[in-house]
N, CA, C and O atoms as a GROMACS GRO file, in nm:
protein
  540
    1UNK      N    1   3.105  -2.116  -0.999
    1UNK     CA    2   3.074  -2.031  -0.886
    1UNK      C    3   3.039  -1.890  -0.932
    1UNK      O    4   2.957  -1.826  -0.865
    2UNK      N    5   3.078  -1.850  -1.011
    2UNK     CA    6   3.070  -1.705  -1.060
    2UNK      C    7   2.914  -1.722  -1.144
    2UNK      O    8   2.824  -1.642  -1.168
    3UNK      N    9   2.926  -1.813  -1.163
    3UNK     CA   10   2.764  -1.827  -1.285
    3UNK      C   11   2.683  -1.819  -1.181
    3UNK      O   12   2.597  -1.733  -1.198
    4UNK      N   13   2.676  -1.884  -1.063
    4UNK     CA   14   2.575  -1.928  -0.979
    4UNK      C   15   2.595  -1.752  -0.896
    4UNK      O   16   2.488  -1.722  -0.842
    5UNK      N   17   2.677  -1.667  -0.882
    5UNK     CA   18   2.660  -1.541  -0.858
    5UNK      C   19   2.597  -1.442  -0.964
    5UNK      O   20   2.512  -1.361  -0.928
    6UNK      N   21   2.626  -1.447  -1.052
    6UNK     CA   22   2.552  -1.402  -1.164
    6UNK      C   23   2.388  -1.388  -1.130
    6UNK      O   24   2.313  -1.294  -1.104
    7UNK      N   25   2.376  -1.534  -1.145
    7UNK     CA   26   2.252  -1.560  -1.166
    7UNK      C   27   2.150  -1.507  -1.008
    7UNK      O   28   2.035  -1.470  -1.031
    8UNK      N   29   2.187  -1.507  -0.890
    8UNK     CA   30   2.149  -1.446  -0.806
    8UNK      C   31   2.144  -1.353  -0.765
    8UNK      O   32   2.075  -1.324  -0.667
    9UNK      N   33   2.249  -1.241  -0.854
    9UNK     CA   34   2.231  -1.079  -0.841
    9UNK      C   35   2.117  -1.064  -0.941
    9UNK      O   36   2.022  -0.994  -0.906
   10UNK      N   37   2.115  -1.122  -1.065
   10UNK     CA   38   2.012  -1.084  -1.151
   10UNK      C   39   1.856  -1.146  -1.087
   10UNK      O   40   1.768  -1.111  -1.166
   11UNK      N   41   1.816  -1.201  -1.007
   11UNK     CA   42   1.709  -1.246  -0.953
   11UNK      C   43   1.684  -1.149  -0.842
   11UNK      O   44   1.570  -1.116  -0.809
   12UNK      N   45   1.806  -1.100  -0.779
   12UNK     CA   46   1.814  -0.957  -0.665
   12UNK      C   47   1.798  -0.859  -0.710
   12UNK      O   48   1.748  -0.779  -0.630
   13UNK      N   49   1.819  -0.816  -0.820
   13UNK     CA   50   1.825  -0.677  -0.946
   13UNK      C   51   1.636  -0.709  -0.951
   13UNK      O   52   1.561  -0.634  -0.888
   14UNK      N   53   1.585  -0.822  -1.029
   14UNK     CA   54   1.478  -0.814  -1.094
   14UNK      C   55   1.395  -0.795  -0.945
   14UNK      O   56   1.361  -0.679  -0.922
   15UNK      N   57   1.361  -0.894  -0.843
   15UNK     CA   58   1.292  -0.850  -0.743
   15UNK      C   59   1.266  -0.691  -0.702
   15UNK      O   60   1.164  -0.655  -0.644
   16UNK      N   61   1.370  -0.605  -0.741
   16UNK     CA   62   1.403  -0.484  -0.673
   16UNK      C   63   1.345  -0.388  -0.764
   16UNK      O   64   1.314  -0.283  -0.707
   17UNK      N   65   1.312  -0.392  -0.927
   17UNK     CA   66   1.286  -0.354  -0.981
   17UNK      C   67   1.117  -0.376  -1.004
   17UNK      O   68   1.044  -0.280  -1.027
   18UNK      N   69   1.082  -0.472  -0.996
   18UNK     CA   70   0.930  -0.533  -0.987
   18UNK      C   71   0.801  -0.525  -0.865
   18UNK      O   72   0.678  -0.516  -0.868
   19UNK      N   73   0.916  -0.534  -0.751
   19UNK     CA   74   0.861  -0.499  -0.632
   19UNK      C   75   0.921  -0.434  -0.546
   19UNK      O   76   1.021  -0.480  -0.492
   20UNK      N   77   0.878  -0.331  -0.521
   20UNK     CA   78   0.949  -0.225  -0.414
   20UNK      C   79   0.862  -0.135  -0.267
   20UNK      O   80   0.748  -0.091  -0.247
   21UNK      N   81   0.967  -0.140  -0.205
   21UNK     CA   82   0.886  -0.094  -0.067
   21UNK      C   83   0.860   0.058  -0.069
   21UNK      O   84   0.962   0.126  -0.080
   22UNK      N   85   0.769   0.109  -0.064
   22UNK     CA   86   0.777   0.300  -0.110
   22UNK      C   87   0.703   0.362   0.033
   22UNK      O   88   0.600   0.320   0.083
   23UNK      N   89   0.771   0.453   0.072
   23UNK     CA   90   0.665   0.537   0.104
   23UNK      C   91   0.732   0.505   0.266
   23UNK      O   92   0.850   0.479   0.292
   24UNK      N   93   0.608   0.515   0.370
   24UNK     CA   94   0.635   0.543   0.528
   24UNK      C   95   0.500   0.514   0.592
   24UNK      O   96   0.399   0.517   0.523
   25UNK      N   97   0.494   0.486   0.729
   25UNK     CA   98   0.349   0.534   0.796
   25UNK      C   99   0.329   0.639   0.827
   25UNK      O  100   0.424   0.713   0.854
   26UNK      N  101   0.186   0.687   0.836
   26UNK     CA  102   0.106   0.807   0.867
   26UNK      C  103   0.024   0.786   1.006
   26UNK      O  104   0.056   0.709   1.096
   27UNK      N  105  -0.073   0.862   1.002
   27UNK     CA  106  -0.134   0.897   1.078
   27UNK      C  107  -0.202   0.783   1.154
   27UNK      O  108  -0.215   0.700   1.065
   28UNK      N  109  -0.248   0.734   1.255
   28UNK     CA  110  -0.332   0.622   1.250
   28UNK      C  111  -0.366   0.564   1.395
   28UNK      O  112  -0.270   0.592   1.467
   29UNK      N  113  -0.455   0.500   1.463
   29UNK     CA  114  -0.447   0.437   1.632
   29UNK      C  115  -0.325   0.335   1.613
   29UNK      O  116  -0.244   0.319   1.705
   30UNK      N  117  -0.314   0.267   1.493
   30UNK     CA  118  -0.164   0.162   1.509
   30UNK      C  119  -0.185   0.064   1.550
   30UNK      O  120  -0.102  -0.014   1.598
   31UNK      N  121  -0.356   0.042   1.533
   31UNK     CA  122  -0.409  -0.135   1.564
   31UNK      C  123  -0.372  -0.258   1.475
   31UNK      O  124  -0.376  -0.378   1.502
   32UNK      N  125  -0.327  -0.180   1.336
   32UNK     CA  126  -0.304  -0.244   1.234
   32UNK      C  127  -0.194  -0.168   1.200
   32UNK      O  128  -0.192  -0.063   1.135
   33UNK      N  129  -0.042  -0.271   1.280
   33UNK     CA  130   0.098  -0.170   1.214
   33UNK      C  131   0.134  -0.256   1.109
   33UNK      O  132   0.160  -0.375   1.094
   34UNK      N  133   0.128  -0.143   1.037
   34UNK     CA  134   0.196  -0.191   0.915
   34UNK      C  135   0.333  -0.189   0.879
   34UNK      O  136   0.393  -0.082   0.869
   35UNK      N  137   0.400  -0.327   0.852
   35UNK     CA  138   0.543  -0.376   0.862
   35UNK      C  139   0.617  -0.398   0.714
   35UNK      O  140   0.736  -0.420   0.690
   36UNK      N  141   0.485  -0.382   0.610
   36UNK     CA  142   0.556  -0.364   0.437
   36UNK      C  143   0.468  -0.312   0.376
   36UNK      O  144   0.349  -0.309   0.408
   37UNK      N  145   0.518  -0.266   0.281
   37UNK     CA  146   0.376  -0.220   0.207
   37UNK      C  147   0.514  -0.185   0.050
   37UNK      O  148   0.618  -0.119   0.047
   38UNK      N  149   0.448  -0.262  -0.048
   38UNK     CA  150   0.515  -0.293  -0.196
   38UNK      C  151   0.443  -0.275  -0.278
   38UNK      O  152   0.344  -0.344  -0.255
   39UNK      N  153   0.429  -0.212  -0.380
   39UNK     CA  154   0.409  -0.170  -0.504
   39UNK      C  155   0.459  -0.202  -0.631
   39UNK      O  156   0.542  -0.135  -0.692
   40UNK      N  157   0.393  -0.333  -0.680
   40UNK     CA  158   0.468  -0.361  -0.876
   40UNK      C  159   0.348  -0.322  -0.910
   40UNK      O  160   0.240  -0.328  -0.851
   41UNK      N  161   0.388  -0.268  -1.046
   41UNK     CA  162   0.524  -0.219  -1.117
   41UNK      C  163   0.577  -0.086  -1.025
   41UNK      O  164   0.487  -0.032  -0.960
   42UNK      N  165   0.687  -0.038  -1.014
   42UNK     CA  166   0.739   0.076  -0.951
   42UNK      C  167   0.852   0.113  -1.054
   42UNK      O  168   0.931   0.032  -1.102
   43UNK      N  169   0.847   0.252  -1.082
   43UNK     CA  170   0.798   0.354  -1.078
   43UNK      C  171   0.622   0.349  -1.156
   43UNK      O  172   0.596   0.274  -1.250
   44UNK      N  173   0.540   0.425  -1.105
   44UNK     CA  174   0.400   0.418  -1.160
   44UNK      C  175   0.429   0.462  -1.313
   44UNK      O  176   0.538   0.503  -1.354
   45UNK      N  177   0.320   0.446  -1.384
   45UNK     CA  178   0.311   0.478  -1.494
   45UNK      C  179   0.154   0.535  -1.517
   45UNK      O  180   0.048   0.493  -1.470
   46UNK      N  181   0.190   0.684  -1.634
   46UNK     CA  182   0.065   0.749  -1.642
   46UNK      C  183  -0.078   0.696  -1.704
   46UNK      O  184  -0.080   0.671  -1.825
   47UNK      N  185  -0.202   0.676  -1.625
   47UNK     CA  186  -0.308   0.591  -1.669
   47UNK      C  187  -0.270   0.395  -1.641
   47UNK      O  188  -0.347   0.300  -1.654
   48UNK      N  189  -0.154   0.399  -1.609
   48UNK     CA  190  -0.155   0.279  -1.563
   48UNK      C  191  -0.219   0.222  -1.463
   48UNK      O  192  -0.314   0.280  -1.410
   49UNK      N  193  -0.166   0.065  -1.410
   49UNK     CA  194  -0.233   0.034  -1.281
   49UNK      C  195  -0.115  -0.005  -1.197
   49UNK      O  196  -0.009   0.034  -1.248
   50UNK      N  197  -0.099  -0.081  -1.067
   50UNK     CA  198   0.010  -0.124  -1.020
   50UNK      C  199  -0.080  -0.209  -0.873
   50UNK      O  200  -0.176  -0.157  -0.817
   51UNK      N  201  -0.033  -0.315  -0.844
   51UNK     CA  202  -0.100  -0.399  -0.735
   51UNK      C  203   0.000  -0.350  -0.583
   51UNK      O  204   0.123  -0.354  -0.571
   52UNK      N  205  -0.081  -0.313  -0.502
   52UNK     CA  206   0.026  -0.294  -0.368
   52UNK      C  207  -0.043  -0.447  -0.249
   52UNK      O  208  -0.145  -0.511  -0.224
   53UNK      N  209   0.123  -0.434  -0.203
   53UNK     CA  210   0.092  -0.575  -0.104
   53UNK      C  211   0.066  -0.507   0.036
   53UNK      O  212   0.129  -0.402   0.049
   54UNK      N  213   0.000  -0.536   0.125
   54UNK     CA  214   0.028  -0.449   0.272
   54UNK      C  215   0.014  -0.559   0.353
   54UNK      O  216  -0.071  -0.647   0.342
   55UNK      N  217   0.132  -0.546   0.466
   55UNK     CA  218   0.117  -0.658   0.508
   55UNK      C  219   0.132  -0.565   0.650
   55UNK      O  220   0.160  -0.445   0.647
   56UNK      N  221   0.106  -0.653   0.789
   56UNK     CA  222   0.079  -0.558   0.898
   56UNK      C  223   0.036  -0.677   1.019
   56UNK      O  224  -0.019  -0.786   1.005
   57UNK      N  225   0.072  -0.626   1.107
   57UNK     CA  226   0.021  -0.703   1.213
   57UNK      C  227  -0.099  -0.641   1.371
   57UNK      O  228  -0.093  -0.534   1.432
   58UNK      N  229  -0.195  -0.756   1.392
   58UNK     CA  230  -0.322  -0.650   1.434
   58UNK      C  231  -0.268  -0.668   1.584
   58UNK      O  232  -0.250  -0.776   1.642
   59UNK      N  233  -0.244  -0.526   1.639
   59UNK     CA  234  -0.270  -0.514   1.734
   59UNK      C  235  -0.375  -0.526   1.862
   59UNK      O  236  -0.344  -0.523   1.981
   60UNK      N  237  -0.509  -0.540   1.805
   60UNK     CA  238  -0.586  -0.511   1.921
   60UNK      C  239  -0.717  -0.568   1.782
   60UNK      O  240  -0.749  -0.538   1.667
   61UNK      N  241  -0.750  -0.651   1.879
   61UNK     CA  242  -0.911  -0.745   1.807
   61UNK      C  243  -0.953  -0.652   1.725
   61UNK      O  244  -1.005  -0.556   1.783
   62UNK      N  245  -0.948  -0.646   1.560
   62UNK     CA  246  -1.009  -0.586   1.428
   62UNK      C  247  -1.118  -0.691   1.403
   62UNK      O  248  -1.120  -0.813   1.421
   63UNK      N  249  -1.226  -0.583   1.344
   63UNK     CA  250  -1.329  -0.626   1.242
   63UNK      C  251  -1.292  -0.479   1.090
   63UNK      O  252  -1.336  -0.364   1.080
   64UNK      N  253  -1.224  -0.534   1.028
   64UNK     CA  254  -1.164  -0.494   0.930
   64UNK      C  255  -1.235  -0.488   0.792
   64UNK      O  256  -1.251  -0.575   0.706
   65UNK      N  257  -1.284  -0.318   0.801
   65UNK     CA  258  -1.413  -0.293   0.699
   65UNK      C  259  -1.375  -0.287   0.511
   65UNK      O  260  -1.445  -0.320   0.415
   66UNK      N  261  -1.226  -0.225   0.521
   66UNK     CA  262  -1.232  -0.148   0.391
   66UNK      C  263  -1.074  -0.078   0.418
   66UNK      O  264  -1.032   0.000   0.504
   67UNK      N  265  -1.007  -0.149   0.297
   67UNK     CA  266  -0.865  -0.028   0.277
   67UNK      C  267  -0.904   0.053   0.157
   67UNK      O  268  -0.938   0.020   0.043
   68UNK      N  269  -0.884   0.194   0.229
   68UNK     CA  270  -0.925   0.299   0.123
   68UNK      C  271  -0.820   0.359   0.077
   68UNK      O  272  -0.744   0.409   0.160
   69UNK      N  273  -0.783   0.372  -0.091
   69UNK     CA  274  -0.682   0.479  -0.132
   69UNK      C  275  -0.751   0.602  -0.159
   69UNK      O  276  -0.863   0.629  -0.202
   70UNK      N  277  -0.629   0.687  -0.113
   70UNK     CA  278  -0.692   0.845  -0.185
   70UNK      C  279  -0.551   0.906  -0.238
   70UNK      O  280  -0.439   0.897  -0.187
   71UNK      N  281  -0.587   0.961  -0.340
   71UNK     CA  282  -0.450   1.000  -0.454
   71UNK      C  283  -0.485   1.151  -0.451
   71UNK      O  284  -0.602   1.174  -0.479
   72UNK      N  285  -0.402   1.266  -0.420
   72UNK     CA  286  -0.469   1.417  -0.430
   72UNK      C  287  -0.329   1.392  -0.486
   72UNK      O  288  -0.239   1.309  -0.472
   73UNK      N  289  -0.363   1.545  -0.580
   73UNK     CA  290  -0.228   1.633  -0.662
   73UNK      C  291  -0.245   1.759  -0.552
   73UNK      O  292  -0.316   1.786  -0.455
   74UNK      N  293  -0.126   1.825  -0.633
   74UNK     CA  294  -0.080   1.907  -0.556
   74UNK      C  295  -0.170   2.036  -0.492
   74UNK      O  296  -0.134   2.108  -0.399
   75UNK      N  297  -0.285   2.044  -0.562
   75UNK     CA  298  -0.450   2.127  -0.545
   75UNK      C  299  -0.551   2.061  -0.443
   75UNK      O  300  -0.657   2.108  -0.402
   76UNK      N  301  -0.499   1.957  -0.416
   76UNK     CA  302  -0.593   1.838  -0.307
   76UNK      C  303  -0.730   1.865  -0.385
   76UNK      O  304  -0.840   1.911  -0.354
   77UNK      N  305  -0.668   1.809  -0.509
   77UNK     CA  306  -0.795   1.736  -0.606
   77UNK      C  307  -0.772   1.590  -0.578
   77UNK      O  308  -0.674   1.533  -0.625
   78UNK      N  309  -0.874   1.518  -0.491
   78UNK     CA  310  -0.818   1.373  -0.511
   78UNK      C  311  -0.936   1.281  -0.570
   78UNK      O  312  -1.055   1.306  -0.590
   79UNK      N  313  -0.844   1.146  -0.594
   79UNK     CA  314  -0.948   1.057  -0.654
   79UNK      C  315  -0.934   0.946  -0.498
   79UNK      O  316  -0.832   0.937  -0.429
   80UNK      N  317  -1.081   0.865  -0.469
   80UNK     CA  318  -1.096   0.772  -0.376
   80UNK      C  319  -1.069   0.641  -0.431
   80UNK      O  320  -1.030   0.644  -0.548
   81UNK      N  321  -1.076   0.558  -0.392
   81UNK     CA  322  -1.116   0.425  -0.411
   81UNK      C  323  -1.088   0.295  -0.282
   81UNK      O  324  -0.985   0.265  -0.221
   82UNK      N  325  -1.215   0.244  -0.276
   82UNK     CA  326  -1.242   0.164  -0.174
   82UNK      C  327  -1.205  -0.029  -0.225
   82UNK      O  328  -1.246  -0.090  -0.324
   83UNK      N  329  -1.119  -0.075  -0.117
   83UNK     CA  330  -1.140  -0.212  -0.130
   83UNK      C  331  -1.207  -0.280   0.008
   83UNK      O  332  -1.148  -0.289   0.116
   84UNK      N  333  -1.351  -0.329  -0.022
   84UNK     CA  334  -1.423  -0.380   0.070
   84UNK      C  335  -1.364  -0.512   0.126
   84UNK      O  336  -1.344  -0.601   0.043
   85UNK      N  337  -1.324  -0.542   0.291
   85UNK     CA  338  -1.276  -0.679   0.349
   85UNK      C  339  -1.354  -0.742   0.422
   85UNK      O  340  -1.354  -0.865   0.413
   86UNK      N  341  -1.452  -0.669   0.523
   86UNK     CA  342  -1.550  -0.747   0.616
   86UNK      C  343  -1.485  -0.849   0.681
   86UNK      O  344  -1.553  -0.949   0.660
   87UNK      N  345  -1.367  -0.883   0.764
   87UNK     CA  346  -1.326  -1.004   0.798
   87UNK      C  347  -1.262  -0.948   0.934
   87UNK      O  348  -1.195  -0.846   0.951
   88UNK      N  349  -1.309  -1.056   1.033
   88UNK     CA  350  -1.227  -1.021   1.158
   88UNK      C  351  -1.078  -1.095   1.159
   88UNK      O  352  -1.041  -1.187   1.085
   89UNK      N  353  -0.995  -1.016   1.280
   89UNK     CA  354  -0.859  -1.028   1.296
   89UNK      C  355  -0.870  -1.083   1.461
   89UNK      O  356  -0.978  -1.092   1.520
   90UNK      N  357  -0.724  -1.122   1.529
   90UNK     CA  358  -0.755  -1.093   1.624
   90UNK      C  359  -0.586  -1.093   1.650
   90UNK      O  360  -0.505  -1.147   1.576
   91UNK      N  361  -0.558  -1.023   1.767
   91UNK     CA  362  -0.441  -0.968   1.825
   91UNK      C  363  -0.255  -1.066   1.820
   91UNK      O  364  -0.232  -1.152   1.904
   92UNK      N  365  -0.174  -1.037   1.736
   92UNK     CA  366  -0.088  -1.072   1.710
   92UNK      C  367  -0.104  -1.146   1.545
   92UNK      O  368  -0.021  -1.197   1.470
   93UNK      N  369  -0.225  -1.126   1.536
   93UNK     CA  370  -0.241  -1.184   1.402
   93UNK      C  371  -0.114  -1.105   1.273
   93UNK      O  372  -0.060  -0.997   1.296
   94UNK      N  373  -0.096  -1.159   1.189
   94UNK     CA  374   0.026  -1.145   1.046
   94UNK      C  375  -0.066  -1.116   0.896
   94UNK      O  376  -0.058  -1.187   0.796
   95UNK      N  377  -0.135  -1.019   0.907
   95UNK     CA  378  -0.220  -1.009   0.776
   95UNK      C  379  -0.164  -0.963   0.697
   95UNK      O  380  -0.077  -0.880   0.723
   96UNK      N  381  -0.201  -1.010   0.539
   96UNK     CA  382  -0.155  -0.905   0.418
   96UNK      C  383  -0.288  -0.864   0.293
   96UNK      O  384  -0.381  -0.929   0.244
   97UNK      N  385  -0.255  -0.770   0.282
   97UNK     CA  386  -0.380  -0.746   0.190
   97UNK      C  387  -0.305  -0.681   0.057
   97UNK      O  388  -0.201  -0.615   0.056
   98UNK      N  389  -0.409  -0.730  -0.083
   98UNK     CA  390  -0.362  -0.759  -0.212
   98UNK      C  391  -0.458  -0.615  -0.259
   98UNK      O  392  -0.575  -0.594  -0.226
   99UNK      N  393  -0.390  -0.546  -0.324
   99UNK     CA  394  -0.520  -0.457  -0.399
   99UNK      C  395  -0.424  -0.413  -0.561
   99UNK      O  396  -0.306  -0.412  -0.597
  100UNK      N  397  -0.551  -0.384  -0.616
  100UNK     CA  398  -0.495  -0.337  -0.748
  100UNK      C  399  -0.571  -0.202  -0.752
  100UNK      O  400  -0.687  -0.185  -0.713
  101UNK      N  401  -0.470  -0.087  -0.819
  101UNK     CA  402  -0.535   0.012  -0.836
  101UNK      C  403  -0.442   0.128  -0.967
  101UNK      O  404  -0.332   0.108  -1.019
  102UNK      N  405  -0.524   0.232  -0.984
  102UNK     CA  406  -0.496   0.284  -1.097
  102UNK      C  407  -0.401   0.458  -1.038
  102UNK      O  408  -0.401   0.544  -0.950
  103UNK      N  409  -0.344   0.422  -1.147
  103UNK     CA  410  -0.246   0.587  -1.158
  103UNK      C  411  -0.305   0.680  -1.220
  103UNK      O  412  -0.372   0.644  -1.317
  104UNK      N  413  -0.301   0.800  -1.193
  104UNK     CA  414  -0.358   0.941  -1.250
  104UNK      C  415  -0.351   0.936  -1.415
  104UNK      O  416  -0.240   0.901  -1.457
  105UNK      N  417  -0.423   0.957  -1.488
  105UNK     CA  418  -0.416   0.986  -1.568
  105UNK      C  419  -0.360   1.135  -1.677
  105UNK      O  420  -0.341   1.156  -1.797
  106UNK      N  421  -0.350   1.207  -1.558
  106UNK     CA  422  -0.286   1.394  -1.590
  106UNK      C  423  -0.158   1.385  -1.544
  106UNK      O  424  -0.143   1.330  -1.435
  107UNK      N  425  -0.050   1.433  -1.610
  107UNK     CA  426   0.116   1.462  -1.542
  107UNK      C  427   0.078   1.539  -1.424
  107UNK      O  428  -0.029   1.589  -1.390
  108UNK      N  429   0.209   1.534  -1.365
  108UNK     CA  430   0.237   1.586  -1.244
  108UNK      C  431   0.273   1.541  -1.117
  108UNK      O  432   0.329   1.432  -1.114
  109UNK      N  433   0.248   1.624  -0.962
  109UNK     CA  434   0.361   1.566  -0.868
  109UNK      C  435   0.179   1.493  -0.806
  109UNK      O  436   0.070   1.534  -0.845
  110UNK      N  437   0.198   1.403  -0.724
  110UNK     CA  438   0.072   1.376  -0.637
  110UNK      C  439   0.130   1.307  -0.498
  110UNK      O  440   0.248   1.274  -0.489
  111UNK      N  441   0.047   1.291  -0.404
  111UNK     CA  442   0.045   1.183  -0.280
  111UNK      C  443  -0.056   1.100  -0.196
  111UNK      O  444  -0.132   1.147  -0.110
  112UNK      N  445  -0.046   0.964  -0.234
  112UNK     CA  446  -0.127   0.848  -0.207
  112UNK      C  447  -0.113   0.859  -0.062
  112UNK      O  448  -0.025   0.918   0.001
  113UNK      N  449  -0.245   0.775  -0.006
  113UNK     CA  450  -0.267   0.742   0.128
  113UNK      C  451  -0.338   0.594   0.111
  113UNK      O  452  -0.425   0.561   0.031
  114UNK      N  453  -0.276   0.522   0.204
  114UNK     CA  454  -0.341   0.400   0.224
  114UNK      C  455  -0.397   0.393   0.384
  114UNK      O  456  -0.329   0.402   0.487
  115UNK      N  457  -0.556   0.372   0.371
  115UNK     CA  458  -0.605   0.377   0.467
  115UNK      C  459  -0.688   0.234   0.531
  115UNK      O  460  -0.766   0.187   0.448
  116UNK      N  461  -0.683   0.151   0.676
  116UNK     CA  462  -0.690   0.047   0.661
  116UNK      C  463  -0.828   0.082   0.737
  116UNK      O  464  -0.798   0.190   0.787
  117UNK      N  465  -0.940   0.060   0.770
  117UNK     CA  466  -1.043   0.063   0.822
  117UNK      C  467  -1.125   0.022   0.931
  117UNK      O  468  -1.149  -0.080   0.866
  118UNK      N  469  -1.181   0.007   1.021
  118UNK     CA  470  -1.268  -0.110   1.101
  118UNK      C  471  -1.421  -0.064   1.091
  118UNK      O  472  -1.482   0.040   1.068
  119UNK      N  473  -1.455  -0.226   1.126
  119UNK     CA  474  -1.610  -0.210   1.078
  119UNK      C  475  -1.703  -0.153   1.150
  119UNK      O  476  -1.813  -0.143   1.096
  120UNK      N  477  -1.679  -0.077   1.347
  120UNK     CA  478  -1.716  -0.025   1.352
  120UNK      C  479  -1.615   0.139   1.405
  120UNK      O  480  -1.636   0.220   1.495
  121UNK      N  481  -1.530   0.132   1.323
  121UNK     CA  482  -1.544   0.322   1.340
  121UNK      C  483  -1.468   0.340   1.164
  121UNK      O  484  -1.358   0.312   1.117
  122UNK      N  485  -1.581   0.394   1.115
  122UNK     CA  486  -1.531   0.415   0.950
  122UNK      C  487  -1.424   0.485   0.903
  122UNK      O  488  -1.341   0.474   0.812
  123UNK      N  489  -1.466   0.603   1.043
  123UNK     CA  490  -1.386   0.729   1.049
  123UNK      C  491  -1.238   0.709   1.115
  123UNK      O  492  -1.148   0.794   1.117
  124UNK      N  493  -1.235   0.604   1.158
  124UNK     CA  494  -1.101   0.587   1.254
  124UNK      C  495  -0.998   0.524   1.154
  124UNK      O  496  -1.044   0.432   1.087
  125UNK      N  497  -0.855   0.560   1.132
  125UNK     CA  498  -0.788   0.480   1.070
  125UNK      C  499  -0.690   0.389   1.118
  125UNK      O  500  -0.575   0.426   1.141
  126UNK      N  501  -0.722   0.286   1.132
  126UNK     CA  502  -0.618   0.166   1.204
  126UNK      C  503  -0.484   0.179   1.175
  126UNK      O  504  -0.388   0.163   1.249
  127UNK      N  505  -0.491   0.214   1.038
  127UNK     CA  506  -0.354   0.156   0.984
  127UNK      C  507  -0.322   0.258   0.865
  127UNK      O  508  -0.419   0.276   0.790
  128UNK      N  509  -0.204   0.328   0.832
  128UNK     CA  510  -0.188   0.442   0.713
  128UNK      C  511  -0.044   0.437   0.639
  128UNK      O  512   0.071   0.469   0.672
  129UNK      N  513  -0.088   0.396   0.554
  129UNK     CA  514   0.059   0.437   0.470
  129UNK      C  515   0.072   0.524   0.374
  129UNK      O  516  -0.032   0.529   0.308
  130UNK      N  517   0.165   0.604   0.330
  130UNK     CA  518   0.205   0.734   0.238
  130UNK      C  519   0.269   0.724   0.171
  130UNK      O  520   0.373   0.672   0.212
  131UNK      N  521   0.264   0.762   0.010
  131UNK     CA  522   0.407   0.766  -0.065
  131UNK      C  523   0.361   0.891  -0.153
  131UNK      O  524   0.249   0.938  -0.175
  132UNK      N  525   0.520   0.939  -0.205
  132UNK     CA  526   0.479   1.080  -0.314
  132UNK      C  527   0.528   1.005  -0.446
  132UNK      O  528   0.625   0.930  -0.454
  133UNK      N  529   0.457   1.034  -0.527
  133UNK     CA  530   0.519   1.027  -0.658
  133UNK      C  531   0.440   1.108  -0.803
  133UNK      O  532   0.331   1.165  -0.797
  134UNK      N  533   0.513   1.098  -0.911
  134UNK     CA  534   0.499   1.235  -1.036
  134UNK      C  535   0.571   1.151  -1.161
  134UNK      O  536   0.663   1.069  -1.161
  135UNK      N  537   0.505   1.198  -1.248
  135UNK     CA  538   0.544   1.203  -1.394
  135UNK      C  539   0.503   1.284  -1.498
  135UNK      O  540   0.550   1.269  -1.611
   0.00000   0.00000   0.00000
């Protein structure tokens, strides 16, 4: 009994260390609420990469263009990057979306935005998530 506890804190330890929930929602209409959003590897690493999961549920009929990251440091120097989806949703739907993306390459403090898109308002953000992080 104690082995079989063992062995399930260390599978609870490693999950927690590999994949972790960071950050909060932002700004957004909230057509696409987002209910997780995980990041392995966590803590980032400098010039590294790390895959985030977002998972979310659509409020109100999406045609779902593009989740955009934007990474600014503390100068709101930021870097973009777009993941193109083109795929419709429709209301109560359980989506998750997979992206891989890269960490700053310069030390210091910064803060990511995850931005979820529709295909027709570019400018509108459905769905937003935030985290700070530095090295």
């Amino acid at each position: 009994m104690k082995a079989v506890l063992i062995i399930f804190l260390s599978f609870a330890y490693a999950k927690a260390i590999y994949d972790t929930q960071v950050g909060s929602s932002c700004k957004s209409t909230g057509e696409f609420f987002i209910t997780s959003f995980n990041v392995n590897p966590w803590p980032p690493t400098q010039g590294g990469n790390s895959s985030a999961v977002i998972t979310g549920i659509i409020r109100q009929t999406l045609s779902i263009s593009q989740i955009q990251l934007v990474i600014c440091d503390k100068d709101q120097n930021c870097d973009w990057y777009w993941q193109m989806i083109f795929k419709s949703y429709n209301v109560g739907q359980v989506v998750t979306f997979n992206t891989v993306f890269f960490w700053p390459n310069t030390p210091g403090a910064y803060e990511a935005f995850f931005n979820v898109n529709a295909d027709d308002k570019l400018l509108t953000v459905e769905g937003c998530w935030m985290f700070s992080f530095s090295y």
